[in-house]
C-alpha positions as CSV (number, residue, x, y, z in Angstrom):
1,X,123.8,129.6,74.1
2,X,120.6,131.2,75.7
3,X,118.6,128.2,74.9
4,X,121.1,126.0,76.9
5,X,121.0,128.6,80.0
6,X,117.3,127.8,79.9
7,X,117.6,124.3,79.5
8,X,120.0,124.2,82.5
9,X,117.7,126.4,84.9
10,X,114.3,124.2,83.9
11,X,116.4,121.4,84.8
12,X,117.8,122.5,88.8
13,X,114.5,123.6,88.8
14,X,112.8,120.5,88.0
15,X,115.3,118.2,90.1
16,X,114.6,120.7,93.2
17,X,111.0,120.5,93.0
18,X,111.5,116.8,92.7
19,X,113.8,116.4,95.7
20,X,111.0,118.6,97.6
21,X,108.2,116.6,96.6
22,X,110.1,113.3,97.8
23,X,111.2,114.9,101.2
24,X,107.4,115.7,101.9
25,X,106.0,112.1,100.4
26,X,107.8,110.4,103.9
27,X,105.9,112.6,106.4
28,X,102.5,112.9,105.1
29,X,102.8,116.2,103.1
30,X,102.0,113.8,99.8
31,X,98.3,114.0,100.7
32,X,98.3,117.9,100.3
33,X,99.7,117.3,96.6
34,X,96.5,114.9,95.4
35,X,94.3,116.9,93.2
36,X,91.1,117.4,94.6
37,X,89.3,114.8,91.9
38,X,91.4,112.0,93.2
39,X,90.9,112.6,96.5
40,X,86.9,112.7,96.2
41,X,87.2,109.3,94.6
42,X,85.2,106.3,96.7
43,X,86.2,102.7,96.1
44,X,84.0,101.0,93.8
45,X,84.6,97.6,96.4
46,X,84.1,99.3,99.4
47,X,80.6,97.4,100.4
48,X,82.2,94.3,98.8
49,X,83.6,91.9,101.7
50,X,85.5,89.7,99.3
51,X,87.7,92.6,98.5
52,X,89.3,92.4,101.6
53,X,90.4,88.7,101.2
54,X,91.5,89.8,97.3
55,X,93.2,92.5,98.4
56,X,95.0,91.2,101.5
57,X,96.3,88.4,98.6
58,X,97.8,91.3,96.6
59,X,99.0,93.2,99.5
60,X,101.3,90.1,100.9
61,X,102.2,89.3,97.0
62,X,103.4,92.9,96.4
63,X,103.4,95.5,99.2
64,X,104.4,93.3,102.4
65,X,108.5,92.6,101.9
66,X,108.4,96.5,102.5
67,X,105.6,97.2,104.4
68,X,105.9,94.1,106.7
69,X,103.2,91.1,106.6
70,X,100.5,92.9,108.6
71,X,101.0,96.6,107.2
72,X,102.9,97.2,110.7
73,X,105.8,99.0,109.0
74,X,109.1,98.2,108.8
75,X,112.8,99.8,109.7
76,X,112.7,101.6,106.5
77,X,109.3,102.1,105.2
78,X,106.0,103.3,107.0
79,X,103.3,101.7,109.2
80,X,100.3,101.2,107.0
81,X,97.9,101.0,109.8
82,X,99.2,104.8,110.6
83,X,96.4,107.2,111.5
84,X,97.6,109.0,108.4
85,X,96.9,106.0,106.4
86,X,93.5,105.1,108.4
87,X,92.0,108.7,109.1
88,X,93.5,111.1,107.3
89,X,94.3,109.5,103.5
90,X,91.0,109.5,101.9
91,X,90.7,105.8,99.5
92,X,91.1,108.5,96.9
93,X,94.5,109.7,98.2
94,X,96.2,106.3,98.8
95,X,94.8,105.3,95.0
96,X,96.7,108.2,93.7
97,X,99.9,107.5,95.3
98,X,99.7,103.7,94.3
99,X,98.9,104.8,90.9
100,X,101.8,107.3,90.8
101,X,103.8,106.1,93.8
102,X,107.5,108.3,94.8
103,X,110.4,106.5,94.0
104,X,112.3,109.1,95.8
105,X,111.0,107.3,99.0
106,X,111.1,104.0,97.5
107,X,107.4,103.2,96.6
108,X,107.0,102.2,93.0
109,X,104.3,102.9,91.1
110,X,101.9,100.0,90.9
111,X,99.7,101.2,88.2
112,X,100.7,97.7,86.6
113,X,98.5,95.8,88.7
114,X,95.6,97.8,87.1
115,X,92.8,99.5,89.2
116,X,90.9,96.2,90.6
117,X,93.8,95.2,92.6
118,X,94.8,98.8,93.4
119,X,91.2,99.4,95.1
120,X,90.8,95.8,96.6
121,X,94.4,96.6,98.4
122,X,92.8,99.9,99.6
123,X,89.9,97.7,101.0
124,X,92.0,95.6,102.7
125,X,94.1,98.5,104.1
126,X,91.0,100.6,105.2
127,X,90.3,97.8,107.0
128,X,93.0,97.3,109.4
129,X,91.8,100.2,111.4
130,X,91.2,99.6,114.9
């Protein structure tokens, strides 16, 4: 009986911290939650122009029914020319939360696409800034 009290606690525990964690993901507070090692990561096509034409190609294939054709956001899901996207998310950052994504807030994971296509979207996004 003691080992199902347990089992009951971990779990509201677990589906609190969860319900947190996707609350924050919408307003930025994601970024505070990407362990340091991602964050210092650098894009290994950042001095590659190409990358932005291979990336933009993935982005409209995959991100842009949600994130609207130019990254300009949509009704439901965030601007990806956002000073949080363009300033403050290092590549690092937005590699993590494509990697791990928050369903909670709707974005999948897209680990799938393997890192390549991850970091050549990240090229393409970085350089949308004004």
């Amino acid at each position: 009986m003691l080992a199902k009290t347990r089992m009951t606690l971990l779990g509201m525990i677990l589906i609190s911290a969860a319900l947190c964690f996707g609350a924050a993901v919408g307003d930025g507070a994601w970024l505070a939650g990407v362990p340091a090692r991602e964050h210092d990561k650098t894009n290994p096509f950042k001095d590659q122009p190409d990358a932005i034409s291979a990336g933009r190609r993935v982005y409209v294939d995959h991100c842009s029914h949600c994130h609207g054709e130019s990254a300009e956001g949509t009704k439901k899901r965030p601007a990806l020319t956002s000073d949080r996207v363009q300033h403050q998310a290092s590549e690092g950052d937005l590699h993590w939360l494509l990697v791990n994504g928050s369903m909670k807030k709707g974005m999948p994971t897209w680990s799938k696409l393997g890192d390549p296509q991850i970091w050549q979207v990240i090229r393409y996004l970085k350089s949308l800034h004004p």
